[in-house]
DOSELUM-207893 format. One record per residue (C-alpha): x, y, z; residue in one letter. Coordinates in nm, 2 decimals, decimal comma. Each point is the difference from the previous one (the first is absolute). Example, Ala and Ser with C-alpha at 12.3 -4.5 7.8 and 13.67 -1.06 7.14 Angstrom:
1,23	-0,45	0,78	a
0,14	0,34	-0,07	s
REM end
This chain:
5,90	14,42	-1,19	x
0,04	-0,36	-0,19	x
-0,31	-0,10	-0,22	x
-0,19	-0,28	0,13	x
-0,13	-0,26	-0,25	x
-0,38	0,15	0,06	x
0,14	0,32	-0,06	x
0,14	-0,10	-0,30	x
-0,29	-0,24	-0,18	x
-0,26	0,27	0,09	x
0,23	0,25	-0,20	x
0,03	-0,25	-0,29	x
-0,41	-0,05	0,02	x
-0,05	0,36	-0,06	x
0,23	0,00	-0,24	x
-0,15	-0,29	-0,22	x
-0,33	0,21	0,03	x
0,14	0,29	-0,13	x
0,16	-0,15	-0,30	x
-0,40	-0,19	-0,06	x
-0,15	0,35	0,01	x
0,27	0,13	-0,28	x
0,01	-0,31	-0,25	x
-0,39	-0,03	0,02	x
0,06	-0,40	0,08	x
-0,29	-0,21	-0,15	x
-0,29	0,03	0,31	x
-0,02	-0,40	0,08	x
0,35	0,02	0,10	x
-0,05	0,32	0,20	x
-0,24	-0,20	0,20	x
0,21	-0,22	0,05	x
0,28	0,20	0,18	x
-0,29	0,22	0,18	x
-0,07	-0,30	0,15	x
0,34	-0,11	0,08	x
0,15	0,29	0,16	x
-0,27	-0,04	0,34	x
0,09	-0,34	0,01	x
0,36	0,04	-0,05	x
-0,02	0,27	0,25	x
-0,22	-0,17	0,27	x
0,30	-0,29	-0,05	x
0,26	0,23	0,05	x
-0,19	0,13	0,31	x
-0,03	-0,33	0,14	x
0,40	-0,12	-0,06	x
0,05	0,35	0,17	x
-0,19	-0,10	0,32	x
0,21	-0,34	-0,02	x
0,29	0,14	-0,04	x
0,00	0,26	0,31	x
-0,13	-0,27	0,21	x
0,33	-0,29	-0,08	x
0,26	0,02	0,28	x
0,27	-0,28	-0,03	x
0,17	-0,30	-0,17	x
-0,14	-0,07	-0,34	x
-0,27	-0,26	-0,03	x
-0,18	-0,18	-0,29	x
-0,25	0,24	-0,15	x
-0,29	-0,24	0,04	x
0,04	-0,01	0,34	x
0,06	0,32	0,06	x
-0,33	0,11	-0,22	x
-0,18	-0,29	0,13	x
0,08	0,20	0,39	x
-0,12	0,32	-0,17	x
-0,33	-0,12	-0,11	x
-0,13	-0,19	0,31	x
0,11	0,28	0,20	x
-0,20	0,28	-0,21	x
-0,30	-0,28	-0,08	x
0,02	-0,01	0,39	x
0,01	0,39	0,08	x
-0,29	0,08	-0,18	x
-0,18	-0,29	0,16	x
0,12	0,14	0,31	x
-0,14	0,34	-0,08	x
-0,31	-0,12	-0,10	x
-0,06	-0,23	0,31	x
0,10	0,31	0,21	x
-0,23	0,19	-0,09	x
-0,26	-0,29	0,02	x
0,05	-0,06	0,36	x
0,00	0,39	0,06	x
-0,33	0,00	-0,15	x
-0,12	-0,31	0,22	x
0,14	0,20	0,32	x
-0,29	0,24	-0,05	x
-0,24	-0,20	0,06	x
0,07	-0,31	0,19	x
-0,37	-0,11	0,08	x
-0,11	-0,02	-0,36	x
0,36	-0,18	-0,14	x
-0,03	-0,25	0,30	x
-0,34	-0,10	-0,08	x
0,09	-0,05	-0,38	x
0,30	-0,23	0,16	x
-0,22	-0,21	0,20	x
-0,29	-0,06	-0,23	x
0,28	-0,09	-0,25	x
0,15	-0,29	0,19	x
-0,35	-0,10	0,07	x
-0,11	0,04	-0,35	x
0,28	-0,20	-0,13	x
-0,02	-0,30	0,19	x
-0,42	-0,04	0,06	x
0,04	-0,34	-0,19	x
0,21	-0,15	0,19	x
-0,06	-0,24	0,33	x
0,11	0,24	0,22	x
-0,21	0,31	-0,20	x
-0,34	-0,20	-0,01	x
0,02	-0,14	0,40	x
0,04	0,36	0,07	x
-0,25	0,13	-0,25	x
0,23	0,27	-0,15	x
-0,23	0,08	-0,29	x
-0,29	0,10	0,21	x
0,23	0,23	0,22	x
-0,01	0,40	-0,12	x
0,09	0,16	0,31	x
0,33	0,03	0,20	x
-0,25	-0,03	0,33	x
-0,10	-0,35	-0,17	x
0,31	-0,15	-0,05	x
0,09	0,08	0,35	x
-0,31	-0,12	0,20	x
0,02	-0,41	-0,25	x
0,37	-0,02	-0,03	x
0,17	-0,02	0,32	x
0,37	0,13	0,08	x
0,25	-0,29	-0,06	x
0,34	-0,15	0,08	x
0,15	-0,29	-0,19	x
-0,11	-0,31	0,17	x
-0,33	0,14	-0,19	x
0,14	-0,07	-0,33	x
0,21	-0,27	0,06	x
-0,22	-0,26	-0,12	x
-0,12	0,20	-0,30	x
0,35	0,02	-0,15	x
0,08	-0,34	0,12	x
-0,25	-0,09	-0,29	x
0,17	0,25	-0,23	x
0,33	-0,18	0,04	x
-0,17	-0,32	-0,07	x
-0,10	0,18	-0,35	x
-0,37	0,10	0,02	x
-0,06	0,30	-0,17	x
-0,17	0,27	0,04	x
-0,04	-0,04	0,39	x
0,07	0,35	0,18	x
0,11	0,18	-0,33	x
-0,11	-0,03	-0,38	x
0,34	0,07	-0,08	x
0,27	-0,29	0,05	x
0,27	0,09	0,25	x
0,37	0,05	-0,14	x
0,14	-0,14	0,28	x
-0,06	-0,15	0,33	x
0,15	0,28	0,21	x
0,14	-0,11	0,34	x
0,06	0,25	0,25	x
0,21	0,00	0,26	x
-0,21	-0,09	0,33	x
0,07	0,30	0,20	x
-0,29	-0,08	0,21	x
0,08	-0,35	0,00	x
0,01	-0,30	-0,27	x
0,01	0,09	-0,37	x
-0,27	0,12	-0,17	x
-0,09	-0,07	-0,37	x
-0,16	0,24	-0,19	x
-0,11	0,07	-0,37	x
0,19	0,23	-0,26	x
-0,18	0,13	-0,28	x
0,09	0,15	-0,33	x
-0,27	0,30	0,10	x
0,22	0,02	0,30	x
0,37	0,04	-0,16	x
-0,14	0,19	-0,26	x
-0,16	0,23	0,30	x
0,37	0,03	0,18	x
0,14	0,10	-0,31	x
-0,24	0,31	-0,13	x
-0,07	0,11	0,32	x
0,31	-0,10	0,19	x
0,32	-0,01	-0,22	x
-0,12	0,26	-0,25	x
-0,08	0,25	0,24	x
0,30	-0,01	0,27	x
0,22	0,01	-0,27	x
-0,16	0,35	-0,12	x
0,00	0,12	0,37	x
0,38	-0,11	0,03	x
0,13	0,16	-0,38	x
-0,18	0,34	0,14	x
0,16	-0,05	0,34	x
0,38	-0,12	-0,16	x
-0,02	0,17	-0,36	x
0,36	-0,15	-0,02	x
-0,16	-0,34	-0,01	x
-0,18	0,06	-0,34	x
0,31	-0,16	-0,19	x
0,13	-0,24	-0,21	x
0,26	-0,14	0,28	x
-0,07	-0,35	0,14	x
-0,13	-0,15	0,30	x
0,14	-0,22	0,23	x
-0,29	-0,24	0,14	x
0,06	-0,26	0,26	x
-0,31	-0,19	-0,05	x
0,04	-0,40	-0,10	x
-0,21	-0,33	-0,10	x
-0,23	-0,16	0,22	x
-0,03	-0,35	0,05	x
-0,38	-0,13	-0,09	x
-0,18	-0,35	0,05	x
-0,32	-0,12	-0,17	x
-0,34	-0,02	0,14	x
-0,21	-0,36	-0,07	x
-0,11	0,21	-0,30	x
0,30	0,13	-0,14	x
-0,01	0,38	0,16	x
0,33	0,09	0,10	x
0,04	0,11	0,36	x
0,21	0,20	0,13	x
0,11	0,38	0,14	x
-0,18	0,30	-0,19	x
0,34	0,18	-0,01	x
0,10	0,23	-0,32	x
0,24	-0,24	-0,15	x
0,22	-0,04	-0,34	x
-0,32	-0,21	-0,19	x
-0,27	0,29	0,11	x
0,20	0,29	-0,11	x
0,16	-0,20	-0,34	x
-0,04	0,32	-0,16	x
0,19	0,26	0,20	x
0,27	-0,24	0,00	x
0,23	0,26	-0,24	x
-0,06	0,29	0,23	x
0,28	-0,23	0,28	x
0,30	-0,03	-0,01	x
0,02	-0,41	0,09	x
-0,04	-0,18	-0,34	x
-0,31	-0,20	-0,04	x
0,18	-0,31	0,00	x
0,09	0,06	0,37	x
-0,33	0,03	0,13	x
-0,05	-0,39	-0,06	x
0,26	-0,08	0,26	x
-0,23	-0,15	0,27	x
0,30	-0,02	0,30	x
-0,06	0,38	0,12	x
0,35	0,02	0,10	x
0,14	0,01	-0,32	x
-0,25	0,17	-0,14	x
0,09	0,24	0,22	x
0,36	-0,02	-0,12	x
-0,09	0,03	-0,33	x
-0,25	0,33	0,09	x
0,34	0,17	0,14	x
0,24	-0,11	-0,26	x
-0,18	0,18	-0,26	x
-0,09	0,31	0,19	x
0,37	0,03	0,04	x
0,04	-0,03	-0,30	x
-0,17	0,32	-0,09	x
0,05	0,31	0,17	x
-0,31	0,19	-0,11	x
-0,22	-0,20	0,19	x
-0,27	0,29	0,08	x
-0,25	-0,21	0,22	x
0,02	-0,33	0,23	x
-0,32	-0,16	0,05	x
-0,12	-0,27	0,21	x
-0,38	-0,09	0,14	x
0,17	0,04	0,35	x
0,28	0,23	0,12	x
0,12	-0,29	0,21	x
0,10	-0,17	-0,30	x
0,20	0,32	-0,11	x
0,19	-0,02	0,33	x
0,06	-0,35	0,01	x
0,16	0,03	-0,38	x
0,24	0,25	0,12	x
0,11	-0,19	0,31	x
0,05	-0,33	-0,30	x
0,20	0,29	-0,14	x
0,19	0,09	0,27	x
0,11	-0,40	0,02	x
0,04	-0,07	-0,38	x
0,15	0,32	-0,17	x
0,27	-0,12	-0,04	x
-0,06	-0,32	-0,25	x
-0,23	0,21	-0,14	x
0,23	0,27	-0,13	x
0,24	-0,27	-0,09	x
-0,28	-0,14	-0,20	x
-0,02	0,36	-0,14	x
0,30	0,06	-0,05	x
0,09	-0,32	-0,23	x
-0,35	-0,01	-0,18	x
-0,10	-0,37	0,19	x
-0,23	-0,15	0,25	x
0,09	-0,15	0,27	x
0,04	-0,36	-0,06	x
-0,17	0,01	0,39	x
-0,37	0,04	-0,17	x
-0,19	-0,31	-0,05	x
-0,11	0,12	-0,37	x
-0,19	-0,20	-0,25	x
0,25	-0,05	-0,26	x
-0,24	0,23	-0,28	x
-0,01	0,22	0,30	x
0,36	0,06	0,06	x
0,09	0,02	-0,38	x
-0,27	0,28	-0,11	x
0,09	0,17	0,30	x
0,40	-0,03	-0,04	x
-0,02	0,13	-0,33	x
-0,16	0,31	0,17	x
0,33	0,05	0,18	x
0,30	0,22	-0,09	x
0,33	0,05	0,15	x
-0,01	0,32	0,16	x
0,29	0,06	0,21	x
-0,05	0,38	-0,02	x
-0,34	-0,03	0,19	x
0,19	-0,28	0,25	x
0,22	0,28	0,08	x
-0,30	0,26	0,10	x
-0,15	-0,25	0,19	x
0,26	-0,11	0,19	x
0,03	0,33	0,09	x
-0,34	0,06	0,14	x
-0,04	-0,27	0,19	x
0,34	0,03	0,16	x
-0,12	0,33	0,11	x
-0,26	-0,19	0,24	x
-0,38	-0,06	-0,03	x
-0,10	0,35	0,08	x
-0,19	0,18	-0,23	x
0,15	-0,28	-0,28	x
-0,34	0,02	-0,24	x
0,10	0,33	-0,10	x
0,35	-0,09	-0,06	x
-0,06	-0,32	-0,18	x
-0,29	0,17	-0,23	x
0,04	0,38	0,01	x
-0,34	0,01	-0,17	x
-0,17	-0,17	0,23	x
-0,34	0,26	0,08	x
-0,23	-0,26	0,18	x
-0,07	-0,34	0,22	x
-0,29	-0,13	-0,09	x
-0,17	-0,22	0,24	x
-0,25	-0,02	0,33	x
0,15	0,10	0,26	x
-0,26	0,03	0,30	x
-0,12	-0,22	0,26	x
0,30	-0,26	0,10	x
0,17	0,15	-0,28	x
0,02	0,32	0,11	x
0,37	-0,12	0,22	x
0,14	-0,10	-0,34	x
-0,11	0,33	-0,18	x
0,17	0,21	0,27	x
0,30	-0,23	0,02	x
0,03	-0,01	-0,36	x
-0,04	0,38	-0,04	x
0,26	0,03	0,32	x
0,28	-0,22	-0,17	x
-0,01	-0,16	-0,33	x
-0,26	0,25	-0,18	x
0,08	0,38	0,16	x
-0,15	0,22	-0,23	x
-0,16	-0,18	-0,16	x
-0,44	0,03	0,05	x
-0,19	-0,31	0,02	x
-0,42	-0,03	-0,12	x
-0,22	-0,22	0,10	x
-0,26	-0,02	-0,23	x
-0,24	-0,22	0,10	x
-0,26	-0,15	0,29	x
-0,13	-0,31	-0,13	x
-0,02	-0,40	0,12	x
-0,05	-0,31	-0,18	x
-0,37	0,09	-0,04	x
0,07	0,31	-0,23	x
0,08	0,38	0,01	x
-0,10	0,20	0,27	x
0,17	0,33	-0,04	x
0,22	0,19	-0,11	x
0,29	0,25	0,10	x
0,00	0,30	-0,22	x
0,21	0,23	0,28	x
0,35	-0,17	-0,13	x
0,20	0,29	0,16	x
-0,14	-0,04	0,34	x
0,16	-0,18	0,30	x
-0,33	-0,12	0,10	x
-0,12	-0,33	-0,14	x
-0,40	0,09	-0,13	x
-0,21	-0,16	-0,26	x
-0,31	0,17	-0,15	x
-0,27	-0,34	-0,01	x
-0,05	-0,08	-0,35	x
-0,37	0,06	-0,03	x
-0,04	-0,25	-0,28	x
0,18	-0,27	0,07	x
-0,17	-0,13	0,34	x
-0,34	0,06	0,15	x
0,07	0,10	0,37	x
-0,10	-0,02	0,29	x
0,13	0,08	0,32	x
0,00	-0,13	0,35	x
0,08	0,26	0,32	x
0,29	-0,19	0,15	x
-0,21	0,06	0,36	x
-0,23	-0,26	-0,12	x
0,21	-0,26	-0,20	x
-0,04	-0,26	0,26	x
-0,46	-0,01	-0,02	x
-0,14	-0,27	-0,12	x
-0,20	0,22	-0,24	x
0,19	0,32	-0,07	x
-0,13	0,34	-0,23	x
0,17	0,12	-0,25	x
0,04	0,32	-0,15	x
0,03	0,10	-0,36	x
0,27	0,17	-0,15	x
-0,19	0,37	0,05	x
-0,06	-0,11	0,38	x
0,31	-0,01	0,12	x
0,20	0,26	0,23	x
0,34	0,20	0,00	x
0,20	-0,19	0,21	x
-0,15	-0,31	0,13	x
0,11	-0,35	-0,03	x
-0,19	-0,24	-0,26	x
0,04	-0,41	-0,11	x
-0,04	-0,01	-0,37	x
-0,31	-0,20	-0,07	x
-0,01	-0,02	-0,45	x
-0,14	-0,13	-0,28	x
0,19	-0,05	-0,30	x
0,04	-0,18	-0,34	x
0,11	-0,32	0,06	x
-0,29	-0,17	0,24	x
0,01	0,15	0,31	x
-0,29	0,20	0,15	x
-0,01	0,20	0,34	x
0,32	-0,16	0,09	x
0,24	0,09	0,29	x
0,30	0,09	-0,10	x
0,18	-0,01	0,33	x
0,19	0,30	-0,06	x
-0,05	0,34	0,24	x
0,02	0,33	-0,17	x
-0,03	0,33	0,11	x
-0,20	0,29	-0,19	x
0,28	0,30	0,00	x
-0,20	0,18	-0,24	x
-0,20	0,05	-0,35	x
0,09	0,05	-0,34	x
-0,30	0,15	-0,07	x
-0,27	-0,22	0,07	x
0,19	-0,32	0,04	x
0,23	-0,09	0,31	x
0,34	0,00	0,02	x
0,12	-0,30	0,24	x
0,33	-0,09	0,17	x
0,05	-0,37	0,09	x
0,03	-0,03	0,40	x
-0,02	-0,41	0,02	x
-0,09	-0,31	-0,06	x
-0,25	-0,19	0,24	x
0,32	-0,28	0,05	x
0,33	0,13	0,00	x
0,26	-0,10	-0,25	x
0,40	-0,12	-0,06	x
0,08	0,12	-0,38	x
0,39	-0,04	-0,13	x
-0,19	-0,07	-0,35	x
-0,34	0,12	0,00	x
-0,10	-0,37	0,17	x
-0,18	0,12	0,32	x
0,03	-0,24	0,27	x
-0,24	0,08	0,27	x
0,09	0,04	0,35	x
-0,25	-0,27	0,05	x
0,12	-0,25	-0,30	x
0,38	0,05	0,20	x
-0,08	-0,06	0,34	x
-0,23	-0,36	-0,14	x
0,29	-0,09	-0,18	x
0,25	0,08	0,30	x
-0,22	-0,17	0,23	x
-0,01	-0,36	-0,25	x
0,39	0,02	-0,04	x
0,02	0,02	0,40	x
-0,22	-0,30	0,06	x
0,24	-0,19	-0,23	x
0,33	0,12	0,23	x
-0,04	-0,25	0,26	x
-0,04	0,13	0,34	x
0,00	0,36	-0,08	x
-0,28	0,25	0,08	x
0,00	0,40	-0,15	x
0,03	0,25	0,21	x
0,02	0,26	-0,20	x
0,10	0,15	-0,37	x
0,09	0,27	-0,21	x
0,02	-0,02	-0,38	x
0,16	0,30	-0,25	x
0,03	0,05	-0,37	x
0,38	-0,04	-0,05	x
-0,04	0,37	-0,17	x
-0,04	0,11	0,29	x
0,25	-0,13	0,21	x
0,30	0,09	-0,31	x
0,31	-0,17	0,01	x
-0,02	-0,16	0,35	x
-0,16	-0,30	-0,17	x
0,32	-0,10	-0,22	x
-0,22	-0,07	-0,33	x
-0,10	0,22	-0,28	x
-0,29	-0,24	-0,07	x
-0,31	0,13	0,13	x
-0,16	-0,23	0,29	x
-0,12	0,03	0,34	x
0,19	0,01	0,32	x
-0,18	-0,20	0,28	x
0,15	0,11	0,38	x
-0,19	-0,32	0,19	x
0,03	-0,06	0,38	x
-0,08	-0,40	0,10	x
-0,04	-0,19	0,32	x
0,14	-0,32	0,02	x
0,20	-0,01	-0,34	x
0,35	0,17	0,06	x
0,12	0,04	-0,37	x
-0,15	-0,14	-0,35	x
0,14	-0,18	-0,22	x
0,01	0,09	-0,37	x
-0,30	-0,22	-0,13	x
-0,19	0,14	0,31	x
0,08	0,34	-0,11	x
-0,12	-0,10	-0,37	x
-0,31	-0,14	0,13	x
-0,16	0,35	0,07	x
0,11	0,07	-0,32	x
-0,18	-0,26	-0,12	x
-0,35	0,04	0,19	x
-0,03	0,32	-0,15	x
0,04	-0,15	-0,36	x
-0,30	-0,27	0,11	x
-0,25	0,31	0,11	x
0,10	0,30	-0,25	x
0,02	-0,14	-0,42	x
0,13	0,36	-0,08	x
0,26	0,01	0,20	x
0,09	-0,37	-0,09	x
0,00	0,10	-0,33	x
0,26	0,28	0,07	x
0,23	-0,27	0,19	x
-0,02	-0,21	-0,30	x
0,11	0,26	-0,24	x
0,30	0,13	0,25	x
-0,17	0,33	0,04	x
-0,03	-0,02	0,37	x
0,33	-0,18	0,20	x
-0,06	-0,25	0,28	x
-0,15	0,16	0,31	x
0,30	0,03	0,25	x
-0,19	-0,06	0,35	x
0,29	0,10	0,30	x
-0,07	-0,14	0,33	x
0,00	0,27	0,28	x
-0,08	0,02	0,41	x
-0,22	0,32	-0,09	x
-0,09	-0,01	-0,34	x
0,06	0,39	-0,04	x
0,26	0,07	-0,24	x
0,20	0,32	0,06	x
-0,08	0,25	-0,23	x
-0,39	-0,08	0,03	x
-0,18	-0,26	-0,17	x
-0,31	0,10	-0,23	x
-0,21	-0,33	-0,06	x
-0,23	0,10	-0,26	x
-0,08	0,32	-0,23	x
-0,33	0,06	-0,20	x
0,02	0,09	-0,33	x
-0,10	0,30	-0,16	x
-0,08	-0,16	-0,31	x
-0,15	-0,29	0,10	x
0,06	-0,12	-0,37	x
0,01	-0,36	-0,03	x
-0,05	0,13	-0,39	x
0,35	0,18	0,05	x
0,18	-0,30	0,17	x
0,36	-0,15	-0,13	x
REM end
């Protein structure tokens, strides 16, 4: 059997000892090399580890040590938050009463802390009976003042961001992000999924890249200078795991998503030990393979002679660090010319052999993409979803990778909650029950508290108890109080649809709506002749026999006027031009679906 280099410097260690013992070496310099041989070792022990875990093309060392440090700093993190929330799961009562008195604690100097009287306030019973249960018209006004830059209003800490979300229940909403809240997602989020999915996948504790379709977000400024925008996981919040992708950094500047997009394939091409793609939403996942499906060619031309399509509106900086990134590599042109003329079936595995894991939520009105992902582009290949969790922080947790069945374990410290019985949503005055209260099986609306200025808040979203992790309850996502359209994670009501239908129709003259049916373009595959994602609107009018293009565009263009995210999106090219079809019965043939809910509900995860 060959000698391996630890093998070999352990002999030569011994050996060096041995000859100290004989030639009675002066004792400082004995020291000495007693105290080098454990270090030398624990080194060796280490470049051991890194070595069994490379797979692939060579890479700069820094960037490949760099990979091997965040992901072991992160492990043990992950361990230690583990067993953290394992401990909290034992007793829920006691951990969500240290929760609450925290956020109440932490902001009793503030406006909103000394209206409320938080400092006086030492039971849960307390809080419940002052403070009543709220929606967002309650804190409009408060954050309204924020924006304007008074300080210390509903939270001592300032907000990050002014997070919009994505009116599923209506307009936009604007809520605050706090460093105590990111910092929150990350410990008891991040850390701890990716230790539930590395015991679930053990192939996935590597040093093989990620692919991860995620991309920068437009922002505007408040009268104070607080940017405002989505709470998504983007390129300038996660800086520092930048070297664990394989998209240089320089392409995660490129604002028009399409190319970005582009540029996010091109390089994962480029390397066929991609181990892991990544997304917030499976949707996205989907929608990059069906970009792929249209593009593969330029891009393995681009491959194959080392250039960038001259296609890509690039900064010029842009397109020169990221050309002299690029190799001619006709051999790997060949192999994937091969593959994809094969067909799309099962073409992640042949494209990146090494692939072990999609990484992404895949529940609610994602759950059609998951399964038509795993059914074509992805077979065999397992997808996670890690995560429950909203613009207004992390709610739980999915430490069941393996399992089919979408659940999260609430995350005891992250929120106080409380929970509404979904037979009495609609009282004027509703009881809740605490996290101990509630049953096996029944139907709840989320009512929280978190870190970031929002006390006994509905949430909106209906979850069902399916269970305990001990003390704590495990939850699956049923839906949303106002149902959704999502080709991006933007989350059109039904209700924001139908208002912005019904202004486009009073601006067709002479036509009255009859009826309507509106589908993700997902869903309805290639029948809709564009890989862009969009919506498909079947329409059926009285007294208007066909529209004309602008009238078709004006629906469009409602929409924009009563939705800023998904403006934003339309902006950036992320979502194509709705494509209404005019129809005597709006039913299209192979069924219609309108809306979906979303599992996540994570304006915090959105493109």
């Amino acid at each position: 059997m060959a000698l391996s280099w630890f093998h070999v410097v352990i002999t030569l260690c011994i050996a060096v000892l041995c000859v100290i013992a004989q030639k009675q070496v002066d004792p400082p310099l004995i020291a000495v090399v007693f105290g080098l041989c454990p270090l030398l070792c624990v080194t060796l022990l280490v470049w051991r580890d890194f070595r069994a875990k490379m797979r692939g093309e060579s890479r700069r060392l820094s960037s490949v040590l760099g990979q091997y440090v965040a992901l072991r700093a992160v492990g043990w993190l992950g361990r230690r938050q583990r067993m953290k929330l394992e401990n909290d799961t034992l007793n829920v009562k006691k951990v969500q009463e240290q929760t609450l008195f925290k956020r109440l604690r932490n902001n009793a100097n503030t406006c909103y802390g000394r209206q409320y009287n938080f400092s006086s306030m030492t039971e849960i019973s307390s809080f419940r009976a002052c403070h009543p249960i709220t929606t967002y018209e309650h804190y409009r006004e408060w954050i309204r003042r924020i924006a304007a830059g008074e300080e210390k209003v509903i939270t001592a800490e300032k907000p990050l961001i002014l997070a919009m979300t994505s009116g599923t229940s209506g307009s936009s909403s604007m809520l605050l992000s706090t460093k105590d809240t990111n910092h929150e997602f990350f410990l008891q989020g991040v850390t701890v999924c990716m230790d539930a999915m590395r015991q679930a996948f053990p192939s996935t504790d590597n040093l093989q890249l990620t692919t991860k379709f995620f991309y920068m977000p437009t922002f505007r400024q408040s009268e104070a200078g607080i940017p405002i925008g989505p709470n998504s996981s983007t390129p300038a919040s996660s800086r520092f795991m930048l070297s664990l992708y394989t998209t240089p950094a320089p392409a995660f500047e490129v604002v028009n998503e399409q190319h970005a997009l582009y540029l996010h394939l091109l390089f994962a091409l480029k390397d066929a030990t991609v181990g892991i793609l990544e997304s917030n939403f499976v949707s996205t996942i989907f929608y990059a393979f069906t970009a792929l499906q249209s593009h593969w060619q330029q891009l393995v031309k681009d491959i194959e002679e080392g250039k960038i399509s001259k296609d890509l509106a690039l900064e010029p900086k842009v397109r020169v660090v990221l050309e002299a990134l690029m190799k001619p590599d006709p051999e790997r042109a060949a192999q994937l010319r091969a593959h994809f003329q094969e067909g799309y079936r099962g073409i992640a595995k042949r494209l990146w052999p090494h692939l072990h894991l999609v990484l992404a939520v895949d529940s609610g009105s994602n759950q059609i993409y998951g399964e038509m992902l795993r059914e074509n582009y992805c077979q065999g290949v397992p997808c996670y979803s890690p995560f429950y969790a909203a613009t207004e922080g992390l709610i739980g947790v999915n430490l069941w990778p393996g399992d089919s069945d979408r659940r999260y374990v609430l995350c005891p410290r992250s929120m106080f909650c409380e929970f509404l019985p979904e037979g009495g949503l609609e009282e004027e005055d509703p009881h809740t029950l605490l996290m101990e209260e509630v049953e096996d099986g029944q139907n709840y609306e989320l009512v929280i508290t978190n870190a970031s200025g929002l006390f006994r808040y509905r949430l909106g979203d209906i979850v069902k108890v399916v269970g305990f992790h001990n003390q704590c309850p495990i939850v699956e996502f049923q839906y949303r109080r106002g149902q959704m359209l999502n080709v991006r994670g933007e989350k059109v009501s039904e209700s924001l649809f139908l208002n912005a239908l019904k202004n486009a129709v009073a601006q067709w003259p002479g036509a009255q709506l009859v009826d309507y049916c509106c589908a993700e373009s997902g869903i309805l595959g290639d029948s809709t002749g564009s890989s862009d994602p969009h919506y498909q609107v079947f329409i059926e009018l009285k007294g208007l026999r066909n529209l004309t293009e602008k009238q078709r565009y004006k629906l469009d263009a409602c929409l924009q006027q009563l939705s800023e995210v998904y403006r934003s999106f339309r902006i950036k090219g992320s979502i194509g031009p709705m494509k209404p079809v005019q129809h005597r019965g709006c039913q299209h043939p192979i069924g219609c679906s309108a809306t979906g809910v979303d599992g996540s509900r994570s304006e915090r995860e959105r493109e």
